[in-house]
Phi, psi and omega in degrees: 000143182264194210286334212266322181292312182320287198283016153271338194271005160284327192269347203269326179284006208239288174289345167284287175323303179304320190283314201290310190311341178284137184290158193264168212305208175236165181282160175218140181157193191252149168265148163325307179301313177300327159314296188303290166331324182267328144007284151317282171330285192296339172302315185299313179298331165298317181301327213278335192294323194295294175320297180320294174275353159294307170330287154353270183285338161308304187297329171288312148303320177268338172255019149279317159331286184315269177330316188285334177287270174342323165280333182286329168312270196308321192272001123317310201265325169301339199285311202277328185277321185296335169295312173305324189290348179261347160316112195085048181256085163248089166022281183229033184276192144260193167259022157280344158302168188293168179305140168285150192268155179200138222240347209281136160333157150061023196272346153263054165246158162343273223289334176268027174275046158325304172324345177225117275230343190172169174177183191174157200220155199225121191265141164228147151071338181095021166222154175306155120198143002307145171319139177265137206245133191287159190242167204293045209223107122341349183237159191269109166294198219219143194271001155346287180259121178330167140229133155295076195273104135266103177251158211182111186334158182230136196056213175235008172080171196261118163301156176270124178279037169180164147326085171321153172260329192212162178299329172270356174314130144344143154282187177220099206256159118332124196265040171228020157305144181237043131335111205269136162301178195056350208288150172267074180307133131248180186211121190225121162240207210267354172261333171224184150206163218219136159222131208223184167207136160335061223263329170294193163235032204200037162343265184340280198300318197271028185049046203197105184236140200285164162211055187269142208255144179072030140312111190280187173057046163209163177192137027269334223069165189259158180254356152227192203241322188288118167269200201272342179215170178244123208238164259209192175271336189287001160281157168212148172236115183292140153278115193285177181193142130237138186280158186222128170251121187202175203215136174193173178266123180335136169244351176296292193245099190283139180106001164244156180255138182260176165228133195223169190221136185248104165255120165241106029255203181252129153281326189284346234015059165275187179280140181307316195243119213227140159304069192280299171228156188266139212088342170310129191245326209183114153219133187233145169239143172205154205247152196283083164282146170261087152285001175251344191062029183283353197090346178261163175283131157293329180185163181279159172213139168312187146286335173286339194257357186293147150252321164242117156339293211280006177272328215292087201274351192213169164208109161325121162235141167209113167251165183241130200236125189225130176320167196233008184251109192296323185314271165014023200254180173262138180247046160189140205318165205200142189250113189239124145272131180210151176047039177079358171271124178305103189247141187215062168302134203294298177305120123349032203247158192289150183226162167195145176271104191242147168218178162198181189206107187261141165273112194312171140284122184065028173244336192260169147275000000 
């Protein structure tokens, strides 16, 4: 055996020994205290993630919220301005032409009063005023809110493709015109207008409407056959509508007040009487009179204090419109002026106040 294998198998038993002799290691790992501590870090960092995203999410509430009143705000207020602006619509008349004439039964009630371009009742003290004559609605309004009568063309109407021979002659429509037997008519050119109702029964199809006064199957009907002029092609005729605007109570969200619109008649077949938006709390209207007949408003007015309607060229509308979401709340009670009056609502819920100003149709020059 040689000199170099001897001393390895010498040195190895050596290095074996030297290796059993060292001491042992130290321990490694996290200690209790260490546990604890990140233990501590992580709680914390969770309050802090935890804090952060409640901030967040409050704030993402609350600015849904808002949008969500503001968008219920303008589409109240667009629904009610677009109307007012077609309020009073006799085609290419002003209100300095004679009065529109109106031939319908019952015409000075709600809904068939065409002759008068808008009106509107104030609940004061627990009683209307003007008396409110109730319109064709199951729900009572809320003494909360004005109520509001808009009348007002529905489309954009028919020209007449003939002549009269006489004030009781048929009009003569295109005959895909879609005029309904019942249907509510006015017929206008730029010197007068006729407001009538439709007695045959296929107006539309046969280009040809009848206005016979003691017609059956219509209602209300009309009380003479004779309109007031004999009108010509430069006329046209429109289908009426009147509208009705009131605060009643929500059937979406009980324990809130709505703004609902009551129509007559329905053309769409939809429902007459409609929920529009929900959280309205308050609504006042006051109206723009021309006490001079210049076409401008002169002073503002309430509904109890207008005396004549046919002045009335504008209207102030403002309501307080309130969120549906209760988490929302204030935290202290919070005071909205609207039409100079003070509101101080118990719920807490965010609120907001909107107004406009609609200009009647054909009332301004």
């Amino acid at each position: 055996m040689s000199m170099r294998m001897r001393s390895a198998f010498a040195i190895a038993p050596l290095r074996r020994r030297a290796a059993w002799g060292r001491p042992p290691l130290r321990p490694q790992g996290m200690t209790l205290v260490d546990l604890m501590v990140g233990m501590a870090i992580g709680l914390f960092l969770m309050a802090v993630m935890g804090a952060v995203y409640q901030g967040t999410r409050t704030t993402f509430v609350a600015q849904e919220s808002g949008a969500r009143i503001q968008e219920n705000g303008r589409f109240a207020m667009d629904t009610i301005a677009a109307d007012l602006r077609m309020s009073g619509f006799r085609g290419c008349r002003s209100t300095g032409a004679p009065d529109v004439n109106n031939t319908l039964n019952l015409a000075a009630t709600l809904p068939y009063n065409y002759a008068q371009q808008i009106w509107g009742s104030r609940s004061a003290a627990g009683a209307w005023s003007p008396a409110l004559s109730a319109p064709a609605s199951t729900l009572a309004p809320s003494a909360d809110g004005d109520v509001l009568v808009v009348r007002k063309p529905v489309g954009l109407g028919w020209s007449l493709i003939g002549e009269q021979v006489s004030v009781a002659d048929p009009l003569s429509v295109t005959p895909t015109a879609n005029f309904a037997l019942g249907d509510l008519l006015m017929v206008a050119d730029c010197a007068g207008a006729d407001v009538l109702q439709a007695t045959n029964a296929t107006p539309g199809l046969s280009g040809s409407i009848a206005h016979v006064a003691g017609a059956g199957g219509v209602a209300p009907g009309v009380s003479t056959t004779n309109l007031s002029r004999v009108y010509a092609q430069d006329a046209r005729v429109w289908r009426l509508q009147t509208v009705v605007y009131f605060l009643a109570a929500s059937l979406r969200q009980p324990g809130q007040t709505a703004l609902w619109s009551h129509t007559l008649p329905v053309y769409d077949g939809s429902e007459a009487t409609k929920e529009l938006v929900t959280g309205v709390e308050r609504l006042a209207i006051t109206y723009g009179v021309d006490t001079d007949g210049d076409g401008g408003a002169d002073r503002l007015q309430s509904a109890a204090a207008v005396t004549d309607w046919a002045q009335v060229v504008s209207a102030r509308v403002e309501m307080v419109v309130s969120g549906s979401d209760t988490s929302q709340t204030a935290t202290i009670a919070q005071t909205y002026v609207i039409n100079g009056a003070s509101y101080t609502p118990s719920a807490r819920r965010r609120r907001a106040v909107m107004s406009t100003v609609g200009s009647l149709r054909n009332a301004v020059p």
